[in-house]
Wavefront OBJ file of the C-alpha trace (Angstrom):
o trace
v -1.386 21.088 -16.176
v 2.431 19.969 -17.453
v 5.358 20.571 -16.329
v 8.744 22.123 -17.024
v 10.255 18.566 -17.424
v 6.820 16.657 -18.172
v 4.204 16.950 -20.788
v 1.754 14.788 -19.877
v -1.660 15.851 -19.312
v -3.523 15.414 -15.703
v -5.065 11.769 -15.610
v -2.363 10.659 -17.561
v 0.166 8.402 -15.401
v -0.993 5.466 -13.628
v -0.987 5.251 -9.968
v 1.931 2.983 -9.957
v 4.947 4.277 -12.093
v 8.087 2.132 -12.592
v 11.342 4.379 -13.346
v 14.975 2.946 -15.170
v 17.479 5.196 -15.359
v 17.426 5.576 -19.136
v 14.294 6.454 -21.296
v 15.005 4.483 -23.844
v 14.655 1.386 -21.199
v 11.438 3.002 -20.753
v 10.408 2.832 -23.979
v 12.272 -1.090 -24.267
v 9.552 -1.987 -21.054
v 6.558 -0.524 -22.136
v 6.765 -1.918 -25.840
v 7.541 -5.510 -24.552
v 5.889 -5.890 -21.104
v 2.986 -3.608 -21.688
v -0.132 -3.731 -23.387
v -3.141 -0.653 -24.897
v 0.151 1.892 -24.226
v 0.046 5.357 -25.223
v 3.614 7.759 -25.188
v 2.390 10.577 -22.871
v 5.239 12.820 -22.621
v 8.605 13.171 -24.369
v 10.166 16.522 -22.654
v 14.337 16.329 -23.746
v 13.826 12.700 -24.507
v 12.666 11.556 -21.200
v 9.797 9.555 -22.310
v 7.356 8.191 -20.401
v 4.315 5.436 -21.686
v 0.997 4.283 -19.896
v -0.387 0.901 -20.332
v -1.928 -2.374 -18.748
v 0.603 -5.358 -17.520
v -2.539 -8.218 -17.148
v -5.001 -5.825 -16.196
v -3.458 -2.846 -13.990
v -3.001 0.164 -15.075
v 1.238 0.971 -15.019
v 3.336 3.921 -16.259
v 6.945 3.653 -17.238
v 8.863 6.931 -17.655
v 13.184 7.420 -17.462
v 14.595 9.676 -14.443
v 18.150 9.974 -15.673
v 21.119 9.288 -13.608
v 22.202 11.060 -10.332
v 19.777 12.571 -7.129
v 19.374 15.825 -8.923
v 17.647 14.015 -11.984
v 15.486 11.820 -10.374
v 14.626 14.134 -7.186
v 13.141 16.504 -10.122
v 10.592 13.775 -12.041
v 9.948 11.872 -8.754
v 8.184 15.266 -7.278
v 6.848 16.197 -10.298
v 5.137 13.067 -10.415
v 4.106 12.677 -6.870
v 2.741 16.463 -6.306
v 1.826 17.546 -9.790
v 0.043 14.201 -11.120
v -0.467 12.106 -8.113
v 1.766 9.426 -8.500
v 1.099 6.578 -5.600
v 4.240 4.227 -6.156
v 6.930 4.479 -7.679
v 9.515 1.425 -8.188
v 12.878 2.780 -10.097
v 15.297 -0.118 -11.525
v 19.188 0.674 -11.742
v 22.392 -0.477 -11.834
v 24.568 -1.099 -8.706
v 28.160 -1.433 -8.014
v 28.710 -4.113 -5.786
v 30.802 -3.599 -2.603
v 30.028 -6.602 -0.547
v 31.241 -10.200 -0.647
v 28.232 -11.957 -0.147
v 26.918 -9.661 -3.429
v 27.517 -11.129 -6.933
v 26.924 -10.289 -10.250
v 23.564 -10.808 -11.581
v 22.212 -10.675 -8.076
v 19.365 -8.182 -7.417
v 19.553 -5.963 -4.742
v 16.320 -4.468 -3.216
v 17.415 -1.528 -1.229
v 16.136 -1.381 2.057
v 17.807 1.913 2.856
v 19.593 4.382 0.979
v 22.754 5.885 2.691
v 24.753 8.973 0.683
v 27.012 11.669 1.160
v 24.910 13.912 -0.931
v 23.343 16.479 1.666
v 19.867 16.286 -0.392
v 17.935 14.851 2.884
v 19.813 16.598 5.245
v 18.129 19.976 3.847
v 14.914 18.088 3.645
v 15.680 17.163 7.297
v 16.497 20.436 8.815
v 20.111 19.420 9.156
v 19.176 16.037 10.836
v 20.289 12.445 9.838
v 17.381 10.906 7.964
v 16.996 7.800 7.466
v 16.103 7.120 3.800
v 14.262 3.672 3.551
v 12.223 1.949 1.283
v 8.232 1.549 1.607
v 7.406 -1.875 3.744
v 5.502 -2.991 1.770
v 6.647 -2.622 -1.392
v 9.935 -4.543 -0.211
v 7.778 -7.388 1.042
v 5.935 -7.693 -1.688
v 9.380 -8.065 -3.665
v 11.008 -10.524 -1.531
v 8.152 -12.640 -1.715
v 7.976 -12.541 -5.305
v 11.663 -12.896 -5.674
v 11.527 -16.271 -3.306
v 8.184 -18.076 -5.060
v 10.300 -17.507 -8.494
v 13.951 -18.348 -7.344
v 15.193 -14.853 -8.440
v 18.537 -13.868 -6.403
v 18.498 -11.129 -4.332
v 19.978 -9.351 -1.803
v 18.234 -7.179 0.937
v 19.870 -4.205 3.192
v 21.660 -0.902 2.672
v 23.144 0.653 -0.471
v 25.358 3.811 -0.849
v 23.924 6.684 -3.080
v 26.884 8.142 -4.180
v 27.468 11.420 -6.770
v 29.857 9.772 -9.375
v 29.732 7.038 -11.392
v 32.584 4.430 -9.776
v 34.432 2.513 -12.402
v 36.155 0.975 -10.252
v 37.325 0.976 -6.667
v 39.551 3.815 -7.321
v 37.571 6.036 -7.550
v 36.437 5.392 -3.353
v 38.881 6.273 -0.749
v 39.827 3.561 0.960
v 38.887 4.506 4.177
v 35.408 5.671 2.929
v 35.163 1.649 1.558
v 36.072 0.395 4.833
v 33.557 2.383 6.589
v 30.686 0.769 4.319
v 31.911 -2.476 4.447
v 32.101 -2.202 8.278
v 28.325 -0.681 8.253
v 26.872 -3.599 5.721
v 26.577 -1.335 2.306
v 25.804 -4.153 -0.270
v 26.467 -1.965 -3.252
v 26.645 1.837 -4.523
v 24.234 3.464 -6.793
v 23.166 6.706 -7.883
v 19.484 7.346 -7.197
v 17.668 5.386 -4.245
v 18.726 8.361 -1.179
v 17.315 11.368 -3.711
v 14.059 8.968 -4.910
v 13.479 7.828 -0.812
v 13.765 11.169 0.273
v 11.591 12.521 -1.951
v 8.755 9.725 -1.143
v 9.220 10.669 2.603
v 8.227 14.305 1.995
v 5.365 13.629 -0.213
v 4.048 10.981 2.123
v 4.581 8.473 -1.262
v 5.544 5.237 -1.449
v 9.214 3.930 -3.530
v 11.276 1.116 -3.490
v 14.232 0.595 -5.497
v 15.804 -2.395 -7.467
v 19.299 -2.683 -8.308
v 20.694 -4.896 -10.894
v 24.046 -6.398 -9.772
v 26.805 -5.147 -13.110
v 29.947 -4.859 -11.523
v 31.791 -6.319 -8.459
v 34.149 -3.944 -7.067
v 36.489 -6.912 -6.821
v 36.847 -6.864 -10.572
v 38.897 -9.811 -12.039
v 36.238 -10.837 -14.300
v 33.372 -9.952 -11.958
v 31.883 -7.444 -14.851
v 28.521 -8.288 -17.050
v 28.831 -7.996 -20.667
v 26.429 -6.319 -22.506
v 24.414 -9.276 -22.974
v 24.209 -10.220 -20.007
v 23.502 -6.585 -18.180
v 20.660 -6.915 -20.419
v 19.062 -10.502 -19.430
v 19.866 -8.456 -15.636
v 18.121 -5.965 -16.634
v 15.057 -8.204 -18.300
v 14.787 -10.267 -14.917
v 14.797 -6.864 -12.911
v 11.634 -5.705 -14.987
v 9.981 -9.238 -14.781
v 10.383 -8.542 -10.962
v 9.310 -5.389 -10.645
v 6.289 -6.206 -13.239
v 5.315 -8.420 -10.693
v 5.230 -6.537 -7.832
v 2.957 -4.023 -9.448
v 0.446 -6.812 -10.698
v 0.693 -7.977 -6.502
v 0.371 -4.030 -5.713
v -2.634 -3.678 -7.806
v -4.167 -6.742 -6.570
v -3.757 -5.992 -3.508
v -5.155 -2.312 -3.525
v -8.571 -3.491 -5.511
v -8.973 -6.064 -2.361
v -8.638 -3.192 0.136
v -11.722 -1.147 -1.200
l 1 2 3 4 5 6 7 8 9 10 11 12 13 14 15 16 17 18 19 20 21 22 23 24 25 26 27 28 29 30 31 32 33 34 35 36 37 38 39 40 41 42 43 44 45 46 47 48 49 50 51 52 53 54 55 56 57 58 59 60 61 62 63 64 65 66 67 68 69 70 71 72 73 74 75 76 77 78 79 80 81 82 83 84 85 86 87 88 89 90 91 92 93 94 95 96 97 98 99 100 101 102 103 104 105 106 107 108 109 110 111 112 113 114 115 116 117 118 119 120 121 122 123 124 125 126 127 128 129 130 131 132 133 134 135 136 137 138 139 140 141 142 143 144 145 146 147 148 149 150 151 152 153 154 155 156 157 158 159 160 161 162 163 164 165 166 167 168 169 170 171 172 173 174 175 176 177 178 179 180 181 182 183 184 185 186 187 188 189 190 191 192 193 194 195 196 197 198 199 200 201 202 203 204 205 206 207 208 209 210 211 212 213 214 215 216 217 218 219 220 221 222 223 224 225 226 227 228 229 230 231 232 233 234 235 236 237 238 239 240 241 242 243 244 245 246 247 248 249
């Protein structure tokens, strides 16, 4: 059966799913990475495609920005159509030094001042992290082809910075002090909602701004080519994930 925010019909997603932010991304992967794909839901523009990438079955469907949005499609996805994986590719804001434009950032952990997993966790301090594997399976990858990453904690936060006003300057000291790498705006909703469906998720984070500033910003161009070698990267994990899962039975 659908859903109120997806029309798909059971069977239809893949057991992997990769998730941008925007659908139109969504649409941008699946008609240039994807091949035999089929639009299976468009519910308030959120589309969402099935296809092969060299032989595995993949879906590719937008979440929007922010915990709320993506906390919605994620669970729909896991609980209502059985969704295995999912690997969602945003934006971060870059708060460390040893973080630079155009880097990558595969987020280990996801910590936020959002209370989301605290009512998840009874009130407790979970720890929202990414699946083990998933994040291996992406290093690896990202070493054999020279792609730059980063690995370690990132900040879901609620707004959208624009630049380091908008963080308290205390609150930036803290995560500097703790080892945040960057702030986004979905990994702590997407983790937390893989923990409670006993899923796995991993989330990649293409390097756009430098909260240093001073030239450390990506022109549209180039957040694009970001975004491209984000997708190339997470293309490839799935083709390893797939792999890997037809060896296992």
């Amino acid at each position: 059966m659908t859903t109120p925010h997806i029309s798909a019909v059971p069977g239809a997603f893949a057991p992997v799913v990769i998730m941008p932010d925007d659908p139109l991304q969504a649409r941008y992967i699946s008609d240039g990475f994807l091949e035999s794909v089929k639009e299976i839901t468009a519910v308030r523009n959120m589309l969402g495609f099935t296809g092969l990438y060299r032989g595995v079955p993949v879906s590719v469907m937008g979440s929007g920005m922010g915990i709320p949005s993506t906390s919605i499609y994620a669970r729909e996805l896991f609980v209502d159509y059985g969704v295995e994986v999912i690997v969602s590719i945003g934006e971060c804001y870059a708060l460390h030094q040893r973080v630079s434009v155009r880097d990558l950032v595969l987020a280990s952990g996801a910590s936020t001042f959002s209370g989301v997993n605290r009512i998840r966790f009874a009130g407790g301090d979970f720890s929202a992290v990414a699946d083990f594997e998933l994040l291996c399976l992406a290093w690896q990858l990202a070493e054999e082809k020279s792609v730059p990453v980063r690995v370690g904690n990132v900040c879901t936060a609620d707004i959208f910075l624009a630049d380091g006003e908008d963080m308290e300057q205390g609150c930036l000291r803290g995560m500097l002090r703790m080892g945040i790498l960057g702030a986004d705006m979905n990994s702590a909703g997407l983790y937390g909602v893989a923990a409670e469906c006993g899923r796995k998720a991993l989330s990649v984070c293409a390097v756009n701004d430098h909260i240093e500033g001073s030239g450390r910003v990506l022109s549209s161009d180039d957040r694009e080519n970001s975004f491209r070698r984000a997708v190339q990267l997470v293309l490839g994990i799935v083709e390893l994930y797939g792999s890997n899962q037809r060896k296992s039975h």
